[in-house]
TORKOL-4160 file (C-alpha; in steps of 0.2 Angstrom, whole numbers, padded with zeros to 4 digits, m for minus):
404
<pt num="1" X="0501" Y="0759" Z="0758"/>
<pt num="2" X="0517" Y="0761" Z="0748"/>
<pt num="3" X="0532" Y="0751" Z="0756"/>
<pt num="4" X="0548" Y="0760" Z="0762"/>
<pt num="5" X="0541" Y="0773" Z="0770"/>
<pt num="6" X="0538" Y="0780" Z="0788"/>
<pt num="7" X="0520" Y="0784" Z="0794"/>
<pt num="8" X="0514" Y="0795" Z="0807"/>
<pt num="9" X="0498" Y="0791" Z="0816"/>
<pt num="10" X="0489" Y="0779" Z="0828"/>
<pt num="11" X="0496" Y="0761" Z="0823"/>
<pt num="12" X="0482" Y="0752" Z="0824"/>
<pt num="13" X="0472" Y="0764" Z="0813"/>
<pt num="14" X="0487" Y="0763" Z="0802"/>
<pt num="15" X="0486" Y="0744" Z="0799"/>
<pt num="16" X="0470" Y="0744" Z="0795"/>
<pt num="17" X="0476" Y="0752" Z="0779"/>
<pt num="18" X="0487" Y="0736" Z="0775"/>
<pt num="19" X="0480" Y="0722" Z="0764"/>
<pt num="20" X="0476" Y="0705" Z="0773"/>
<pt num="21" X="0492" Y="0692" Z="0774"/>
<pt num="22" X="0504" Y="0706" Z="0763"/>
<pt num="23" X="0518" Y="0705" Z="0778"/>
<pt num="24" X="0532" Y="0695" Z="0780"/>
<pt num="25" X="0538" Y="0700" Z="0799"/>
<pt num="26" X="0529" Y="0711" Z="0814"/>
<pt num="27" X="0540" Y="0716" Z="0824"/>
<pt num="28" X="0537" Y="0727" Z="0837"/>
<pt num="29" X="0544" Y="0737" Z="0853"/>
<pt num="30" X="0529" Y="0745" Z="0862"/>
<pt num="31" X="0529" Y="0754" Z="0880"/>
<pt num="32" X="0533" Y="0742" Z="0893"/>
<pt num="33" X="0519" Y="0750" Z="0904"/>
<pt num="34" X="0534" Y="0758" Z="0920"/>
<pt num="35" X="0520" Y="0770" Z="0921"/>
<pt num="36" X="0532" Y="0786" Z="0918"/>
<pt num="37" X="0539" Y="0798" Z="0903"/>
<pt num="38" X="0555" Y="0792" Z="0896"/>
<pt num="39" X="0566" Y="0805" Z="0889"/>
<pt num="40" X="0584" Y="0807" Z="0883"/>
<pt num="41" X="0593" Y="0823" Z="0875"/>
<pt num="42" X="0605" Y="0820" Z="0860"/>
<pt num="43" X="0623" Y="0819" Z="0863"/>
<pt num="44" X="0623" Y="0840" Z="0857"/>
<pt num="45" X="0610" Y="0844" Z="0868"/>
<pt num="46" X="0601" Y="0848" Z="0853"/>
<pt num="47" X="0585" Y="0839" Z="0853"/>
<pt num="48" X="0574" Y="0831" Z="0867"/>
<pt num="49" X="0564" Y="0816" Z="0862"/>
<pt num="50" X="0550" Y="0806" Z="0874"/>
<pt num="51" X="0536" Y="0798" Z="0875"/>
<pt num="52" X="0521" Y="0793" Z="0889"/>
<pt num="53" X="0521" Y="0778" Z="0896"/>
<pt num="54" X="0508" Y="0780" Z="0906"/>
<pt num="55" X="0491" Y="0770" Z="0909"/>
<pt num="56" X="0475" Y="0771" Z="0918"/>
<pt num="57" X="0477" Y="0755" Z="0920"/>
<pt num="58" X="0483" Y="0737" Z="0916"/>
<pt num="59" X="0469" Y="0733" Z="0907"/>
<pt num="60" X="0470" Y="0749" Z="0895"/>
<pt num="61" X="0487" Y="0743" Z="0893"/>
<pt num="62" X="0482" Y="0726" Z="0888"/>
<pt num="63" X="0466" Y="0732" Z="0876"/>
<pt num="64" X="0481" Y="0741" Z="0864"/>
<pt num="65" X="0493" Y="0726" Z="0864"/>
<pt num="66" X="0477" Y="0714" Z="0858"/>
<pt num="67" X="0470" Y="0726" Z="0848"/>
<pt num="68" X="0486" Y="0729" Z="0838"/>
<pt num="69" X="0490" Y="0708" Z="0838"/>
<pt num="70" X="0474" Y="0707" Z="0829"/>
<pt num="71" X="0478" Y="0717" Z="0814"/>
<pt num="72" X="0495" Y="0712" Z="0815"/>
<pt num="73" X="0488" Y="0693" Z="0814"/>
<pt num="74" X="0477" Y="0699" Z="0799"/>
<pt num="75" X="0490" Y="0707" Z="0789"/>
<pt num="76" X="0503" Y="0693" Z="0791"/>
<pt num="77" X="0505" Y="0680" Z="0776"/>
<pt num="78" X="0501" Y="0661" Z="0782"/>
<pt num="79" X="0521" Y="0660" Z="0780"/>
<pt num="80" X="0522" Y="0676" Z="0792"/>
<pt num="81" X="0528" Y="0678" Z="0808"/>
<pt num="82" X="0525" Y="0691" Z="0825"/>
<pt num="83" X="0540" Y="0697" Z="0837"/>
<pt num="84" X="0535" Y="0707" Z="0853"/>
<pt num="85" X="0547" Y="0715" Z="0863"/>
<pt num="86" X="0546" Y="0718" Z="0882"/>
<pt num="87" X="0553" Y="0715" Z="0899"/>
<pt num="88" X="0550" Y="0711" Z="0915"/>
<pt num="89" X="0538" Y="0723" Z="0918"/>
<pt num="90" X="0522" Y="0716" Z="0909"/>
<pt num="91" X="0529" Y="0699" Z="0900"/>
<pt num="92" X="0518" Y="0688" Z="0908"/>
<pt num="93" X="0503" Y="0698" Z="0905"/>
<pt num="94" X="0508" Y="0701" Z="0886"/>
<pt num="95" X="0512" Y="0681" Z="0886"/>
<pt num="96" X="0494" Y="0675" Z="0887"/>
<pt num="97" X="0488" Y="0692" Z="0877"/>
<pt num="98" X="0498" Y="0682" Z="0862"/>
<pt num="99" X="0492" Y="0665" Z="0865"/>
<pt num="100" X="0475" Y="0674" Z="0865"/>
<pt num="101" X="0477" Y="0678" Z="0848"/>
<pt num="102" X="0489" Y="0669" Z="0839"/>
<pt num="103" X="0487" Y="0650" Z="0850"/>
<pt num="104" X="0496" Y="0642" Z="0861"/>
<pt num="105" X="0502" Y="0631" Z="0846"/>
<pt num="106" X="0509" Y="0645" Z="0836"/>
<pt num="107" X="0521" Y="0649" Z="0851"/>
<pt num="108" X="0540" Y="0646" Z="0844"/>
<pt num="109" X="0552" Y="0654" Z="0855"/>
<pt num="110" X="0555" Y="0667" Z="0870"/>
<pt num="111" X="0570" Y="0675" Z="0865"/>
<pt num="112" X="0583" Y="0682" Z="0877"/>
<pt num="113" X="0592" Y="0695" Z="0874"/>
<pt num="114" X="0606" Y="0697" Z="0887"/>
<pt num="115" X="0620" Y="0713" Z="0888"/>
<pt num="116" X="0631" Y="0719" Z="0901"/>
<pt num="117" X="0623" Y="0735" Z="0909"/>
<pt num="118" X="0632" Y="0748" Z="0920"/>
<pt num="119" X="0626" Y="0744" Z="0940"/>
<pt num="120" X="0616" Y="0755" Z="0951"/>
<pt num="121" X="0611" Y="0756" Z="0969"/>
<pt num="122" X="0594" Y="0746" Z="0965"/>
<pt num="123" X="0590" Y="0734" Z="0979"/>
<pt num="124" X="0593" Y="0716" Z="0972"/>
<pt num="125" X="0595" Y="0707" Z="0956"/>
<pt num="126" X="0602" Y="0720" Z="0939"/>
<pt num="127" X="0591" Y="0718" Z="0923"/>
<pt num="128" X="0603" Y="0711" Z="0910"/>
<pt num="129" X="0592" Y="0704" Z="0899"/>
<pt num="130" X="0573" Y="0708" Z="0889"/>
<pt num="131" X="0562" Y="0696" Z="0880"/>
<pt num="132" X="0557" Y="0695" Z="0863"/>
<pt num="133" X="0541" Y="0684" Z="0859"/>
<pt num="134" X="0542" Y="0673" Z="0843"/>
<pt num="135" X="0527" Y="0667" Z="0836"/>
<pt num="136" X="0521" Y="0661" Z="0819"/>
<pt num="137" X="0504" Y="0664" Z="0809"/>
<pt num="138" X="0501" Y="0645" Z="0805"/>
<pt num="139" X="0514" Y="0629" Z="0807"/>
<pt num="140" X="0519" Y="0635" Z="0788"/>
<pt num="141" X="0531" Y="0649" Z="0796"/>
<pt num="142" X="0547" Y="0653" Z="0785"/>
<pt num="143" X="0562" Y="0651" Z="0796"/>
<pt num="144" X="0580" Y="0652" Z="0789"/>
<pt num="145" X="0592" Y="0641" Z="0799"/>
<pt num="146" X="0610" Y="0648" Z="0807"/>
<pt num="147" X="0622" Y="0639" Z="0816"/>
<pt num="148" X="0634" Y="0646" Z="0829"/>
<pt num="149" X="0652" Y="0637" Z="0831"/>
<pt num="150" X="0653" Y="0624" Z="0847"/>
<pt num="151" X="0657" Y="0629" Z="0864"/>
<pt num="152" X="0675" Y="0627" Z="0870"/>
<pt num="153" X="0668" Y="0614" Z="0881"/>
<pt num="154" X="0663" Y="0604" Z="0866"/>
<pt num="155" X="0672" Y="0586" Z="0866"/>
<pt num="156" X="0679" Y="0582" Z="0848"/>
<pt num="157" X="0667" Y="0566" Z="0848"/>
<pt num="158" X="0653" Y="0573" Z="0850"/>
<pt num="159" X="0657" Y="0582" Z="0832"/>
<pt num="160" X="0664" Y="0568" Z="0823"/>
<pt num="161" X="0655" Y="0552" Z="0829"/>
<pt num="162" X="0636" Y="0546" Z="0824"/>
<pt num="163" X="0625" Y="0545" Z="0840"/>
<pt num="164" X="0611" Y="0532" Z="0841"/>
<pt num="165" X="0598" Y="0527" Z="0855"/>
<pt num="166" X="0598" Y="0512" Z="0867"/>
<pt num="167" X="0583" Y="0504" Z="0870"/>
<pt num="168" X="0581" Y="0512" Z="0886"/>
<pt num="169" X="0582" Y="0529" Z="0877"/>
<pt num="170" X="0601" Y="0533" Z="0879"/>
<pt num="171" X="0609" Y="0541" Z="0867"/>
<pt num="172" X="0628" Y="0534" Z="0863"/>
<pt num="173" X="0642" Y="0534" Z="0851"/>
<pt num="174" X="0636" Y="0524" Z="0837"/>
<pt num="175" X="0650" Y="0507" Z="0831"/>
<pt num="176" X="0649" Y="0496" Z="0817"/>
<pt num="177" X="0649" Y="0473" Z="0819"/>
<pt num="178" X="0667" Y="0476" Z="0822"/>
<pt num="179" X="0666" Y="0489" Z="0834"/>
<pt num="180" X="0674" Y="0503" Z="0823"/>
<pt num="181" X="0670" Y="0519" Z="0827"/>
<pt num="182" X="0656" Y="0525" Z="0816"/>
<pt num="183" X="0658" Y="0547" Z="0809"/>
<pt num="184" X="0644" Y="0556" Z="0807"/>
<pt num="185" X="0638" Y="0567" Z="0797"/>
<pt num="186" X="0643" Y="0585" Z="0791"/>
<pt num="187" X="0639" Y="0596" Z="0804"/>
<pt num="188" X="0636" Y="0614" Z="0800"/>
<pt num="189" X="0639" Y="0619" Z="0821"/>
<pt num="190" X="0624" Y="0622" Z="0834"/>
<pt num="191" X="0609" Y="0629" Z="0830"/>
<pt num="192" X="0607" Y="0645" Z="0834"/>
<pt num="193" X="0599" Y="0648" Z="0854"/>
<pt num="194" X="0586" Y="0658" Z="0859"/>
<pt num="195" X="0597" Y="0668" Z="0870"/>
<pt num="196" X="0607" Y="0682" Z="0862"/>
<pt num="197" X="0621" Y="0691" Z="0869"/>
<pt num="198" X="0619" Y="0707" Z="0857"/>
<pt num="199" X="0628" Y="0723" Z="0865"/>
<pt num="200" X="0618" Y="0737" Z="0872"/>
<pt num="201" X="0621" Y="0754" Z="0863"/>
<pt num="202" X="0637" Y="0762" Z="0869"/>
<pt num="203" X="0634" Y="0780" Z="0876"/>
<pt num="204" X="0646" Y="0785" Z="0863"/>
<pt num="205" X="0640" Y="0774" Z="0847"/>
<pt num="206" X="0638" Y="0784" Z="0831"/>
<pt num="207" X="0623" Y="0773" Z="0829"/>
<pt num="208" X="0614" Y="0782" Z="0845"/>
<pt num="209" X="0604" Y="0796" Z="0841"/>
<pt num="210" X="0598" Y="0799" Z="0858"/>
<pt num="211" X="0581" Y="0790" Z="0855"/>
<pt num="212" X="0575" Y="0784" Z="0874"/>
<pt num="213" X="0575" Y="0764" Z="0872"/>
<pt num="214" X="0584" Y="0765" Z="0859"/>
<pt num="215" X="0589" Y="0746" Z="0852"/>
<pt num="216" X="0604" Y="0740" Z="0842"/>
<pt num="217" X="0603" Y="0737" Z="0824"/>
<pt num="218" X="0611" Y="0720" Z="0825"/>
<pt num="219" X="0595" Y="0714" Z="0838"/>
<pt num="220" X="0584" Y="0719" Z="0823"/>
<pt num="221" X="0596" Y="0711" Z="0811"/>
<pt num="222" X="0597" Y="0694" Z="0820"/>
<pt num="223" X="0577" Y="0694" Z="0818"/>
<pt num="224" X="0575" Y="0698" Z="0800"/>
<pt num="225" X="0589" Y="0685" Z="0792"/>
<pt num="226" X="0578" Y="0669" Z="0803"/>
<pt num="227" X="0563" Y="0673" Z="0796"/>
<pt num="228" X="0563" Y="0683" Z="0780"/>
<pt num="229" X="0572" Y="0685" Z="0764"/>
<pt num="230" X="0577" Y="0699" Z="0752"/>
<pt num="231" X="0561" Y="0708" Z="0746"/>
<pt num="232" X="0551" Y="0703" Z="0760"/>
<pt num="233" X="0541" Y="0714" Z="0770"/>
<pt num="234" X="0544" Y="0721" Z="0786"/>
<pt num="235" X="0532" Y="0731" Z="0796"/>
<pt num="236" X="0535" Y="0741" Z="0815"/>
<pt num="237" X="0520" Y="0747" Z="0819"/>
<pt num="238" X="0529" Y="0757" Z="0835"/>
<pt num="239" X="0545" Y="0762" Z="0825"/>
<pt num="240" X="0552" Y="0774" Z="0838"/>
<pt num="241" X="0570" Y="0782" Z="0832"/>
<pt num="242" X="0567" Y="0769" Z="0817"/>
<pt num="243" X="0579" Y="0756" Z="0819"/>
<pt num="244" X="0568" Y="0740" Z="0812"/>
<pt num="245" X="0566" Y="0750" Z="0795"/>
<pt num="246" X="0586" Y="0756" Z="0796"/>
<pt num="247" X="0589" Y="0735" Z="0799"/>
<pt num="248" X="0578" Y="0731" Z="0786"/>
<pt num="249" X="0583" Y="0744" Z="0770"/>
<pt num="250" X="0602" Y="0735" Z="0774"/>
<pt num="251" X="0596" Y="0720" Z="0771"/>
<pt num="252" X="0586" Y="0723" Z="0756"/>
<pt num="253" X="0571" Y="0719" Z="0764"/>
<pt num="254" X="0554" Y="0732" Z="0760"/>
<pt num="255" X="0549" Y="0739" Z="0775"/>
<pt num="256" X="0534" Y="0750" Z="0783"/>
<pt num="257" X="0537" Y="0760" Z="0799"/>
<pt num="258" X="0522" Y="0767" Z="0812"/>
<pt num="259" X="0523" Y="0781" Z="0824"/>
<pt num="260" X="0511" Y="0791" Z="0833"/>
<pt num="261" X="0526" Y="0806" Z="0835"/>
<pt num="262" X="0531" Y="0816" Z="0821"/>
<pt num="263" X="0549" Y="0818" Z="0831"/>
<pt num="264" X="0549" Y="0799" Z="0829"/>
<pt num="265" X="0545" Y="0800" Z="0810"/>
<pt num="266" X="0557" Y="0813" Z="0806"/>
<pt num="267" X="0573" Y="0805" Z="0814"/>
<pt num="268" X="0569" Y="0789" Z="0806"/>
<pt num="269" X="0566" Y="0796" Z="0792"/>
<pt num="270" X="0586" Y="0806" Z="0795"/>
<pt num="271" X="0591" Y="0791" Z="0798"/>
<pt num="272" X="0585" Y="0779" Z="0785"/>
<pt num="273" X="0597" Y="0792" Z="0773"/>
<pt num="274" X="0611" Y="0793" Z="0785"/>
<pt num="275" X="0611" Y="0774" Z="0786"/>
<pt num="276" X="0625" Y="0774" Z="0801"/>
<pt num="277" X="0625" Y="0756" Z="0809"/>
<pt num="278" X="0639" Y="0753" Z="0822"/>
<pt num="279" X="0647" Y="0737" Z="0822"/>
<pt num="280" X="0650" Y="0729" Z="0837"/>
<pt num="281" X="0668" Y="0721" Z="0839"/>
<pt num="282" X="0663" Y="0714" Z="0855"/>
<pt num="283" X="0654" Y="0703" Z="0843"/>
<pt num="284" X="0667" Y="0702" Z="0830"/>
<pt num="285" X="0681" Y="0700" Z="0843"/>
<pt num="286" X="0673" Y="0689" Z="0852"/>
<pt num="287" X="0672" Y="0691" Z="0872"/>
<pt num="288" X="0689" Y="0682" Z="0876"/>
<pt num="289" X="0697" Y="0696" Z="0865"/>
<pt num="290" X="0695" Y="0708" Z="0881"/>
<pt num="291" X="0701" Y="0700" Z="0893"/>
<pt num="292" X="0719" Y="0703" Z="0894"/>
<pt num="293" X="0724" Y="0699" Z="0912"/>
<pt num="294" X="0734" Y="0684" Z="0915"/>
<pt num="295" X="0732" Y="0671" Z="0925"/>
<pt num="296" X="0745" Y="0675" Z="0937"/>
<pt num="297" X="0737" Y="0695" Z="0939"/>
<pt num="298" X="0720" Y="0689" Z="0942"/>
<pt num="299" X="0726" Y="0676" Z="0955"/>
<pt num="300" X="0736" Y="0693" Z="0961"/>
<pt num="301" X="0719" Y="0704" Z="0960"/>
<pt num="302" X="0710" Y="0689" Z="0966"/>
<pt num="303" X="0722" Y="0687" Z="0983"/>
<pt num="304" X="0717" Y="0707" Z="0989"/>
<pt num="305" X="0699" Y="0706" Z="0985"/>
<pt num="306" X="0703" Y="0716" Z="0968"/>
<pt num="307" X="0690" Y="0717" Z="0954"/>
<pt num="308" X="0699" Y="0716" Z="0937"/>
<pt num="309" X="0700" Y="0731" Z="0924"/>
<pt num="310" X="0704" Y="0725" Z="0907"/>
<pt num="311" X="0710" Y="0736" Z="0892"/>
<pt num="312" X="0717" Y="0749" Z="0904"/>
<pt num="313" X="0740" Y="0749" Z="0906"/>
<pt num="314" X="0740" Y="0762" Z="0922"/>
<pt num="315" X="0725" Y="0752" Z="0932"/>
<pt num="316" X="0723" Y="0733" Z="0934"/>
<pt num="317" X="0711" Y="0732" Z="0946"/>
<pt num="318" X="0699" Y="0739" Z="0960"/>
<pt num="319" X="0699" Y="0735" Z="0979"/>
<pt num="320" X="0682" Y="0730" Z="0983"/>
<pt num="321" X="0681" Y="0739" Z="0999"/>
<pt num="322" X="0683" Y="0758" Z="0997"/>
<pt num="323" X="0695" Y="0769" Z="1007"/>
<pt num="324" X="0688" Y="0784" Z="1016"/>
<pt num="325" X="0673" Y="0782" Z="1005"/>
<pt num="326" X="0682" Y="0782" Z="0989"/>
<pt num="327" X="0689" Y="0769" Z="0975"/>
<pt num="328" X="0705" Y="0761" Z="0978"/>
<pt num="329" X="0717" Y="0757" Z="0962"/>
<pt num="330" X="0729" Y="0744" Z="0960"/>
<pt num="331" X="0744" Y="0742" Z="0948"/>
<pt num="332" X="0752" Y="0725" Z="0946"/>
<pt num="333" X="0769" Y="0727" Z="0941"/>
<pt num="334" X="0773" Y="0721" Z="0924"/>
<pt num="335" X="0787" Y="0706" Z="0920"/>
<pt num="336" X="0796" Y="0721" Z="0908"/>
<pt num="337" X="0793" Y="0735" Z="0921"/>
<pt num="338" X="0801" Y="0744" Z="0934"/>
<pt num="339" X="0795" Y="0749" Z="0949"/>
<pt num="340" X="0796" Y="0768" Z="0944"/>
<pt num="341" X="0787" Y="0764" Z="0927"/>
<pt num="342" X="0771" Y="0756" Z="0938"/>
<pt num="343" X="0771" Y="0770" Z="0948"/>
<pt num="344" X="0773" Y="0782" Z="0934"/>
<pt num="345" X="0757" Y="0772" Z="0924"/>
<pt num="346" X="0747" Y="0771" Z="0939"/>
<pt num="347" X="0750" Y="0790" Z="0943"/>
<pt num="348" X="0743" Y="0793" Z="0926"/>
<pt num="349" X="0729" Y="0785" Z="0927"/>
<pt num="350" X="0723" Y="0792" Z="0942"/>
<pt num="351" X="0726" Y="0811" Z="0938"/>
<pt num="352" X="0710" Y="0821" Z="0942"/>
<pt num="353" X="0702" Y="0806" Z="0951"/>
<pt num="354" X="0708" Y="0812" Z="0971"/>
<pt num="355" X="0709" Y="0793" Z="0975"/>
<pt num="356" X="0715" Y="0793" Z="0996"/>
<pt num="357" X="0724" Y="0778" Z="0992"/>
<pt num="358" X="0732" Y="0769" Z="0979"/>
<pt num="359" X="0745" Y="0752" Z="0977"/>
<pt num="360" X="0758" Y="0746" Z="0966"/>
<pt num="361" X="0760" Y="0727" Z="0969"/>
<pt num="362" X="0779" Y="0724" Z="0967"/>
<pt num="363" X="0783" Y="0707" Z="0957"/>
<pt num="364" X="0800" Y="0710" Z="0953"/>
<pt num="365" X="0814" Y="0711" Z="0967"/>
<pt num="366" X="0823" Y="0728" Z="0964"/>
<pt num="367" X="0837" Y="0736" Z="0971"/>
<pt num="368" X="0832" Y="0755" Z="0979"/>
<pt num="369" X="0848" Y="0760" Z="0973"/>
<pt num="370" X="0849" Y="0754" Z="0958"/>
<pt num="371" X="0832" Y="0765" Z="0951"/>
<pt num="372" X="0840" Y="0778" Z="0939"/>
<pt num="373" X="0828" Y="0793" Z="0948"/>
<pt num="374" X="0816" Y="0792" Z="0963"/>
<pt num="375" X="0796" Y="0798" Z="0959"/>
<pt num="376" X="0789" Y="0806" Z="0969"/>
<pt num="377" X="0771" Y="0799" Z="0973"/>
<pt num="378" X="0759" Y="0794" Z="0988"/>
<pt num="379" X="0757" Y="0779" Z="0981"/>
<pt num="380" X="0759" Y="0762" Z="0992"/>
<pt num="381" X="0772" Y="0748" Z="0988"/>
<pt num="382" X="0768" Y="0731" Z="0992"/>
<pt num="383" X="0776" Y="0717" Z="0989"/>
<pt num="384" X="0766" Y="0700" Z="0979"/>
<pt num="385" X="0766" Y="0686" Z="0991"/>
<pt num="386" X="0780" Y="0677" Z="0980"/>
<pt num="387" X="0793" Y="0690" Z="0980"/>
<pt num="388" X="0791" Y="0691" Z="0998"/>
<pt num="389" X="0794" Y="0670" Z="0998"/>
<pt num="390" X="0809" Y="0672" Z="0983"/>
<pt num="391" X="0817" Y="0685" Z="0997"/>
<pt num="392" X="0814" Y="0674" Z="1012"/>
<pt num="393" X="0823" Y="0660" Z="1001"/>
<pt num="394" X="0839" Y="0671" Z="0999"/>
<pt num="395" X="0839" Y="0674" Z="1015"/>
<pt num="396" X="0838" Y="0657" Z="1023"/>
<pt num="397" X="0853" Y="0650" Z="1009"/>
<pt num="398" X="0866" Y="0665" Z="1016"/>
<pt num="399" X="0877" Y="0655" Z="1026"/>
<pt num="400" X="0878" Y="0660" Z="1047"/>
<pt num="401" X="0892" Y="0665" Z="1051"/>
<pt num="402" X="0903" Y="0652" Z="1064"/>
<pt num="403" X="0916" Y="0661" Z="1079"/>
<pt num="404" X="0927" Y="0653" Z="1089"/>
């Protein structure tokens, strides 16, 4: 088969085509057997992709995953590795398909990839996260190290000073016959985890194409740089919208896409020329980038059973509890702002929405007639519990008045 290119047909008559230990990385994304047709319309309502994801039965299920494992297992180079993706759904079962095949010993990592999702009314727990199986051909597996920086938590002597073990086993800072602190080595950072917090796709990312299960780029990317290098091949034999292929052509990696959907083949094919890979400044930014509330507003927030909005200058925060069956807004007032300029930014914010009821949170004192103009607004005034105790202070210090 020539590299670089996307197929269509039935993946495990396709890899039967490869040659035996040619392939560098397997990695691939099959139906996580919810026993229903995923679909989803592109952005312009121009196209509608799907697929089946229905079975007979579990074990029908099961007899693809293995059959599949097998050839991949054959085609895979001693130094070759095998990444399956799924969730919840079938994990376990697919779990013990892979030990099946590939041995319990060759077993390297579950990874984790956690995101944020949008919530819904689903009784109980939300799924934030999927799993992604790691395991290696032989013990002879190529796996390229990365190190992440420490956690904020991190003490500074746990990065400068040699460790050593006690005789019972504990590990302590190490000293020299004088008791001097001994340094350690040059450390590069931590290792990098098995769990990933890698952005899902935002609705509005140029990189969606309106693929159902669609994953990111950077998920794919974070598995091609661990265990493959430049010229290497990568193979998906259930490429989808073709995001493993659009990952490894960035990375100068060969590639082999499979499909059994020639919708799937053409937009990967679209895509591998568009080449249009969001970046994620969640990533780049870093979490703490976003959150822009101060201590003092969320203790505010926190104090009327708010939840916090960040990146947002009309609206700080939600009431938990909804007002006649509807969301409740909340504007804190800012140390530069006057009354009228909350009111004026929460107002804003709200237009179109038909909230019942929405509060400014007064920090500031402010004379009434000292406000240049009067808005006029529904909104509710409340007063933060230390400006009602900064005005009972003023109060108590005015002298009472003595007659005689």
């Amino acid at each position: 088969m020539e590299v670089n290119r996307i197929y269509k047909g039935n993946c495990i008559n396709k890899l039967t085509e490869l040659e035996s230990n040619s392939v560098d990385l397997v990695y691939f994304d099959p139906p996580f057997f919810t026993q229903k047709k995923h679909s989803l319309v592109t952005r312009d309502e121009s196209k509608k992709y799907e697929f089946s994801d229905s079975w007979d039965s579990l074990n029908d299920y099961l007899d693809l995953i293995e059959a599949c494992l097998i050839e991949c297992k054959r085609v895979l180079k001693e130094t070759g590795s095998v990444f399956l993706h799924c969730d919840k759904v079938a994990s376990h079962y697919i779990r013990l398909t892979l030990d099946k095949v590939f041995g319990m010993k060759n077993f390297q990592s579950e990874i984790i990839w956690s995101y944020k999702r949008w919530s819904n009314s689903k009784k109980g727990l939300l799924n934030s996260h999927q799993n992604i199986y790691f395991y290696s051909k032989s013990k002879h597996f190529k796996f390229n190290q990365y190190y992440t920086n420490y956690a904020a938590t991190t003490n500074i002597d746990q990065i400068l000073q040699d460790r050593k073990k006690t005789a019972k086993g504990k590990s302590i800072y190490k000293t020299d016959e004088d008791g001097n602190i001994v340094l350690g080595k040059e450390k590069k950072g931590v290792p990098l985890s098995d769990t990933w917090e890698i952005p899902y796709l935002n609705p509005k990312a140029k990189e969606r194409v309106g693929y159902p299960t669609q994953k990111p780029v950077l998920l794919l990317k974070e598995i091609i740089k661990i265990v493959t290098d430049e010229g290497d091949l990568v193979v998906d034999p259930f490429c989808g919208s073709g995001t493993t292929c659009v990952a490894a052509k960035s990375m100068d990696r060969n590639f082999i896409g499979i499909d059994a959907s020639q919708d799937a083949v053409e937009l990967a094919n679209r895509r591998l020329e568009e080449m249009i890979i969001t970046d994620s400044a969640l990533l780049n930014k870093g979490y703490n980038s976003y959150l822009e509330k101060s201590e003092y507003e969320m203790a505010i927030l926190k104090s009327i059973d708010a939840l916090p909005v960040q990146r947002n200058s009309g609206i700080d925060g939600f009431l938990r509890k909804h007002f006649n069956e509807k969301p409740v807004p909340v504007k804190i007032q800012g140390k530069r702002e006057t009354l009228n300029d909350a009111i004026e930014k929460l107002e804003k914010s709200c237009q179109g929405k038909e909230f019942e009821l929405k509060i400014v949170i007064q920090t500031r004192k402010e004379s009434r007639g000292n406000r240049l103009f009067e808005l006029e607004s529904d909104i509710e005034i409340i007063q933060s519990q230390e400006l009602i105790i900064e005005e009972l202070k003023e109060k108590s210090t005015v002298p009472n008045t003595v007659y005689n």
